[in-house]
N, C-alpha and C positions, 0 to 999 in steps of 0.2 A: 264316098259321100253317102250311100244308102245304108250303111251302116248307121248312121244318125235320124232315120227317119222311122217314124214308128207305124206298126202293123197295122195293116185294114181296120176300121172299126167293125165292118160287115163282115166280111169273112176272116178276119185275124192272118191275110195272107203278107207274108215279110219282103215282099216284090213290091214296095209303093214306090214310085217315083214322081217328083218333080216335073208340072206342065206349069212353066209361067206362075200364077198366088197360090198353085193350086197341089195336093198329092192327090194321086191317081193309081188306083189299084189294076193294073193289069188283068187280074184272074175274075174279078165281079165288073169293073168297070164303074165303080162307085167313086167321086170326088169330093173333098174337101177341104175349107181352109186349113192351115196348118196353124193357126192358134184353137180349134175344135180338138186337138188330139192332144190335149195338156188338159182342157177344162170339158166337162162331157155336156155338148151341145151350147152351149153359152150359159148353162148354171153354174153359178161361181162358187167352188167349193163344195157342189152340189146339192145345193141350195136352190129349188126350182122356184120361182114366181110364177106367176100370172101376169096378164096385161097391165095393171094398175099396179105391180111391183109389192101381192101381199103374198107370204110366203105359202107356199100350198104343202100339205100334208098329207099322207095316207087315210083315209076313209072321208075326206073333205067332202061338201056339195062345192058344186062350182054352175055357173050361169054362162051358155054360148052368146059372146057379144056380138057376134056375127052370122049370118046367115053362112051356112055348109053345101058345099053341093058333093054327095056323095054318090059315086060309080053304082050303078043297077036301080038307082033309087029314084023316082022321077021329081020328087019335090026336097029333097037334102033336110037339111037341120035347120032350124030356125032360127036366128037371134032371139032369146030370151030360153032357151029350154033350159030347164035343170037338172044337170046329171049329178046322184048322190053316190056317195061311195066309191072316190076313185082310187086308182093306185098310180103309184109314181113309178116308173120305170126307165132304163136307160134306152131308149127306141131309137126307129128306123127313123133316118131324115128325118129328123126333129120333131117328132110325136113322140113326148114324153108323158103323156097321163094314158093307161087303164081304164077302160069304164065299159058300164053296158046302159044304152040313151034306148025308153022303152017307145018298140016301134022300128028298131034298128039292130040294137043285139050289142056284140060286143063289138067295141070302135079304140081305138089310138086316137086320141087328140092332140093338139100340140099348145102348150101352155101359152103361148103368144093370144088365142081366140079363147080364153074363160079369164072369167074373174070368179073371185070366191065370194062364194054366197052367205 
């Protein structure tokens, strides 16, 4: 049966098995649905959206609709910031945008918290 089940996304290890809805990599300890491993992260086709469902592009501005709280940082991201010039990538749990938010550096966002500007 593990012959059927496909390789970590994190570390590409061929050891995943089956916990209950869920594959589970032995070697990182990383978990996901098993409809994630057909479509990358839930863009169809790979096709990322934004929160409001408009498609986002390489060098896009995009607007945080949500306030951020970021690790080391004592006040996070703001709803309303504009980050310009992102890029699209296939990321870690599900931060699929590139970008650098000035005041922070470079960041992974996850396209669920921007709309495009």
């Amino acid at each position: 049966m593990t012959e059927n089940l496909p390789p970590c996304p994190e570390c590409s290890s061929v050891h995943t098995y089956e916990m209950g809805a869920l594959l589970v990599c032995p070697e990182c300890g990383h978990e996901w649905p098993p409809a994630t491993a057909e479509s990358a992260d839930g863009a169809e086709g790979g096709v990322i959206r934004d929160a409001v469902g408009n498609v986002l592009a390489d060098g896009d501005t995009v607007t945080v609709i949500k306030s951020l709280k970021v690790k080391g940082h004592p006040t996070g991201i703001k709803a309303g910031t504009k980050v310009r010039n992102i890029r699209l990538v296939e990321g870690v749990a599900g931060h699929d945008i590139d970008c650098k938010i000035d005041g922070f550096g470079a960041m992974q966002l996850k396209s669920s918290v921007v709309k495009k500007a």
